[in-house]
C-alpha positions in Angstrom: -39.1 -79.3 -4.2 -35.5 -78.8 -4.8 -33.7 -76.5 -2.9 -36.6 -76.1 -0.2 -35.9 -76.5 3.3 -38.0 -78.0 5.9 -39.2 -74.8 7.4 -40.1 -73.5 4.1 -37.3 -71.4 2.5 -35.5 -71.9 -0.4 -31.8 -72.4 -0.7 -31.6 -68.7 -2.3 -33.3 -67.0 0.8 -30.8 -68.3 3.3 -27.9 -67.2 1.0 -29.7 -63.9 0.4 -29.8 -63.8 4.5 -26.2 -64.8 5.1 -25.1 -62.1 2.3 -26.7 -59.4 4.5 -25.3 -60.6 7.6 -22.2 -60.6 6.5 -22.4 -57.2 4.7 -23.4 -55.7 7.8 -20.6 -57.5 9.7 -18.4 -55.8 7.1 -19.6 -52.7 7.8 -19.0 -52.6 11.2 -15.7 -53.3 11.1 -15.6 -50.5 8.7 -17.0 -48.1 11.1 -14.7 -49.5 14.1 -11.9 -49.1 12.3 -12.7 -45.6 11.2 -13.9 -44.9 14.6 -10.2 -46.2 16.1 -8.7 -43.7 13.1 -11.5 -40.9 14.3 -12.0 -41.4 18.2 -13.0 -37.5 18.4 -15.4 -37.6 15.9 -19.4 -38.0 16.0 -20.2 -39.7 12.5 -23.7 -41.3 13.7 -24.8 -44.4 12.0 -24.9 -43.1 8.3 -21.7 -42.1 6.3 -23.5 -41.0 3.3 -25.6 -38.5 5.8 -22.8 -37.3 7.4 -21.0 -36.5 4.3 -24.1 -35.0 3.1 -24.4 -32.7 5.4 -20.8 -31.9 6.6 -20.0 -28.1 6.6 -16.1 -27.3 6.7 -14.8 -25.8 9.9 -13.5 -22.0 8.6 -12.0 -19.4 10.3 -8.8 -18.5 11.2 -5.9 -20.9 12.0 -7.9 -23.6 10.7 -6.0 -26.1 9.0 -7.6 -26.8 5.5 -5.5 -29.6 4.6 -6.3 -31.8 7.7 -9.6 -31.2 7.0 -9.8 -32.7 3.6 -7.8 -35.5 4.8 -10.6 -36.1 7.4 -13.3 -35.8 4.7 -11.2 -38.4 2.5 -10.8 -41.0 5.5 -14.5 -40.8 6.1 -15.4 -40.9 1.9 -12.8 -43.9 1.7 -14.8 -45.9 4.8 -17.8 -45.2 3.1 -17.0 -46.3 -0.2 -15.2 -49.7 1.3 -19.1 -50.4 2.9 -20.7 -49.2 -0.3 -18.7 -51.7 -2.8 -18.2 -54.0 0.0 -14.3 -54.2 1.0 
């Protein structure tokens, strides 16, 4: 019976529990920092969607440049939450 609680989890399930939590307390700070960097922009609650399915904006006097670095800003954010800072 070591490392059981009262209620009936283990030691290894609360850990596993508080991971998560903070995991996704990581990853919203991620996205409220990218959405302070990004206050036009509609991302929606996945990064790995929205990069998926992100079409460049073409045409003329479009700025090319500005618009890798917004695909880079998002990729980096998304990375931070994937490896976790």
């Amino acid at each position: 019976m070591l490392g059981q609680r009262p209620w009936g989890r283990t030691a290894g399930a609360v850990r596993t529990r508080g991971t998560k939590a903070a995991s996704d307390c990581f990853a919203a700070r991620v996205y409220a920092e990218l959405a302070e960097d990004l206050p036009d922009e509609d991302l929606g609650e996945d990064l790995a969607d929205f990069l998926e399915r992100y079409e460049p904006v073409t045409g003329h006097g479009v700025d090319a440049e500005a618009d890798e670095e917004f695909l880079e800003t998002v990729r980096e954010a998304h990375d931070r939450i994937a490896l976790g800072y």
